[in-house]
N, C-alpha and C positions, 0 to 999 in steps of 0.2 A: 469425694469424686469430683473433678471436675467437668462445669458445665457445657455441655459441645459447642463449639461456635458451628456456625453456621460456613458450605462452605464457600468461597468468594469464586464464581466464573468469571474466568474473560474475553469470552465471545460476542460479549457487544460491543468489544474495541476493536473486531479485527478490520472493520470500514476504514476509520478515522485513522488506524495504528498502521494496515497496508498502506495507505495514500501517503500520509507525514513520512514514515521508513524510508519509502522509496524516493521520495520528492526530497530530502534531505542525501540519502545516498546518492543519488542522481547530481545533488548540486555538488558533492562532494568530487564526487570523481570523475562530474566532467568538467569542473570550470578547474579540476587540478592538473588533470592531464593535459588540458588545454594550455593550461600556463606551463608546463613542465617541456612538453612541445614546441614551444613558442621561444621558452625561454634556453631551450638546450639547442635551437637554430640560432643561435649568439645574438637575440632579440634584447635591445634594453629596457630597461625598465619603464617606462612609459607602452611602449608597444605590449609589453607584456600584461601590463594592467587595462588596456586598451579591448587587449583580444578576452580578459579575461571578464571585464567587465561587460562588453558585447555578448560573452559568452550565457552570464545571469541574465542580462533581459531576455536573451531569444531562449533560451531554456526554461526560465519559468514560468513563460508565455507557454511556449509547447508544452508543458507539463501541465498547466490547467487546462486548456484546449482540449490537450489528450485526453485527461481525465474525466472532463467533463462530458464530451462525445460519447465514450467507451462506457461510463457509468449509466448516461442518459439513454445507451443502449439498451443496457441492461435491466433501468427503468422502465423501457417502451416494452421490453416484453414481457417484463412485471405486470404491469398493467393490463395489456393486451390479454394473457394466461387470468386475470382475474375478471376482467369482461367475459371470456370465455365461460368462467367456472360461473359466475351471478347467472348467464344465459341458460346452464345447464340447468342449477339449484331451482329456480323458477317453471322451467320447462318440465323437467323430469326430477322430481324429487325424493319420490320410493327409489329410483337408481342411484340416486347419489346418496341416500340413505343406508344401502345395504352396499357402495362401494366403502364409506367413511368407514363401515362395521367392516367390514373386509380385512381395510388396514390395518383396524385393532387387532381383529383376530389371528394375523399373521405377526403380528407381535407379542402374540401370545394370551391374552383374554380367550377366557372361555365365549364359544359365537352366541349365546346369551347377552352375558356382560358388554360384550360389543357393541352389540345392535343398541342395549342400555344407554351404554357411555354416546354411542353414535348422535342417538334422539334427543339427548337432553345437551350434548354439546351442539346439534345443528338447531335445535330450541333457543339458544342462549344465542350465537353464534353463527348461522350455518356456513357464510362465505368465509370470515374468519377463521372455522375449526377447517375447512374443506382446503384453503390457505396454504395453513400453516403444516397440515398431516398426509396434502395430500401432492400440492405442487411445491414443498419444502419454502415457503415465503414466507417469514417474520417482521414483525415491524423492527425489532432491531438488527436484521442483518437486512432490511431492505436497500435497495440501493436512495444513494443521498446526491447527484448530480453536482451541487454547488459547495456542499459540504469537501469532498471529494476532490474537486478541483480548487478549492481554497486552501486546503489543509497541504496537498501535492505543491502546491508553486510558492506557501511561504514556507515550506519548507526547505525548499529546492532552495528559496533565496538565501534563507538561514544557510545550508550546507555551502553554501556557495560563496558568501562572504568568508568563510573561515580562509580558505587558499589566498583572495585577496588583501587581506590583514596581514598574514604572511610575506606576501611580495612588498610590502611595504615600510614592512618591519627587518626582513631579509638583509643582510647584505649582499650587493648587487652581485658577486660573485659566488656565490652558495645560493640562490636563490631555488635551484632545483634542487638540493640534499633539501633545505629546509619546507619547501611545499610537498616533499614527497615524505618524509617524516611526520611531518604534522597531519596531514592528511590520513596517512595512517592510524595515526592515534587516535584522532575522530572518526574514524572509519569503526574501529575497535570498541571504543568509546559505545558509537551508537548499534551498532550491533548488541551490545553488553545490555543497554539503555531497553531495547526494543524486545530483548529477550526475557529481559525480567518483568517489561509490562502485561507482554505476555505468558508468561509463565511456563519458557521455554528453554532448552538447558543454556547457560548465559556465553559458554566459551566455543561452543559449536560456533553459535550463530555470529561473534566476533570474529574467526577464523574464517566464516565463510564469506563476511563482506568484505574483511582485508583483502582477502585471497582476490577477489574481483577488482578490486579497486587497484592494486600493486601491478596486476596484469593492466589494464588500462594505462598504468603510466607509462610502465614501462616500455608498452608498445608507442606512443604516440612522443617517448623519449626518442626512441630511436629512429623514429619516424622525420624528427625534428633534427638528431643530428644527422643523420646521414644525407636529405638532403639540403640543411641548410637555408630552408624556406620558413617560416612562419604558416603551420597548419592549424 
C-alpha cells in the first residue's frame, strides 16, 4: 500500500499570487492597448514606444501606490480589530472565554470539549487563538503593505515590457496584428501560470484573462482609429 503524502495547500499564496496576477495582467493589457491605440491613429514608431513606455512608468508607480494604500488599509484595521480584541482579553476574560467555546461548539464539539479546547488554546495563546477563530486573522493571510506593492508594480513592469519588445521587433506596418497576438498569448499564458499555482481549473482562468484583455484592445483600437489622435 502506498504511503499517503501529505496534502499541499495553497492559501498562503493568495497575497503574493493576487498582487504579481494582477500587476502583470494590468501591465499587459494596458501598456498593449495603449500601444494598439496609439499605433492604429497611424502613430510611428517612436511615438508609439514613447507613449508606451510613459505608459510603464506611470502604471507601475500607480500600481504600487495602489496597492500599497489599499493593503495598508487593510493592515490598519487588522491591527486596530487586534487592539480591540487584547483590550477585551484583558478586561473581561470569562467572556471571551465562553465566546472562543461558543465558536467551537457551533462548529460542532461537544460544549464540554469546547470550553476544553477554549482554555488551553487561550492558555497557550489567547490573542492569537481569539485572532485567528474569531476575527478570521492569520499570520499567513495577514495583510503585507510593501510586499504587495513590490510584488504588484514589478510585475506590472514585467507584463508591460512584453508589448514593448514587440513594437520593436514589429514591422512598422503590422505592428498592431503583432502587439495584439502576442499579447494574447501571454495573456493566456499567464492566466494558465496563475491557475496552476493556484490550483485552479487552468483553461477557465486563461479564457477569462484573454476575454478581458482582447476587449481592452479592441476598444481603445478603435478608439485610435476613428479619431486619428494618439490616446
Amino acid at each position: 500500500m502506498a504511503e499517503h503524502q501529505p496534502e499541499e495547500h495553497r492559501t498562503h499564496r493568495t497575497g503574493w499570487l493576487r498582487a504579481t496576477v494582477l500587476g502583470a495582467n494590468d501591465g499587459i493589457v494596458s501598456t498593449a492597448s495603449l500601444i494598439v491605440g496609439v499605433a492604429a491613429a497611424q502613430t510611428g514608431r517612436s511615438g508609439v514606444l514613447l507613449a508606451g513606455v510613459a505608459g510603464l512608468v506611470a502604471g507601475a508607480m500607480s500600481m504600487a501606490a495602489g496597492e500599497y494604500v489599499s493593503v495598508s488599509s487593510q493592515a490598519d484595521t487588522e491591527r486596530a480589530d487586534l487592539e480591540r480584541e487584547r483590550h477585551e482579553l484583558d478586561s473581561h476574560t470569562e467572556y471571551e472565554l465562553k465566546e472562543l467555546a461558543g465558536i467551537y461548539a457551533e462548529r460542532g464539539l461537544e460544549p464540554t470539549l469546547a470550553e476544553q479546547v477554549a482554555k488551553q488554546l487561550m492558555e497557550h495563546d489567547a490573542l492569537g487563538a481569539h485572532a485567528r477563530d474569531e476575527l478570521g486573522i492569520s499570520h499567513s493571510l495577514s495583510a503585507r503593505p510593501v510586499q504587495a506593492a513590490m510584488a504588484s508594480a514589478g510585475a506590472f513592469v514585467v507584463g508591460a515590457v512584453v508589448p514593448l519588445i514587440v513594437v520593436l521587433l514589429a514591422p512598422p506596418s503590422a505592428v498592431v496584428p503583432w502587439v495584439f497576438g502576442t499579447s494574447l498569448l501571454f495573456l493566456a499564458v499567464l492566466g494558465a501560470f496563475s491557475a496552476r499555482l493556484g490550483g485552479a481549473p487552468i483553461l477557465r482562468a486563461a479564457l477569462r484573462i484573454s476575454f478581458w484583455g482582447v476587449l481592452a484592445m479592441l476598444l481603445t483600437a478603435a478608439v485610435g482609429s476613428l479619431f486619428r489622435v494618439a490616446v
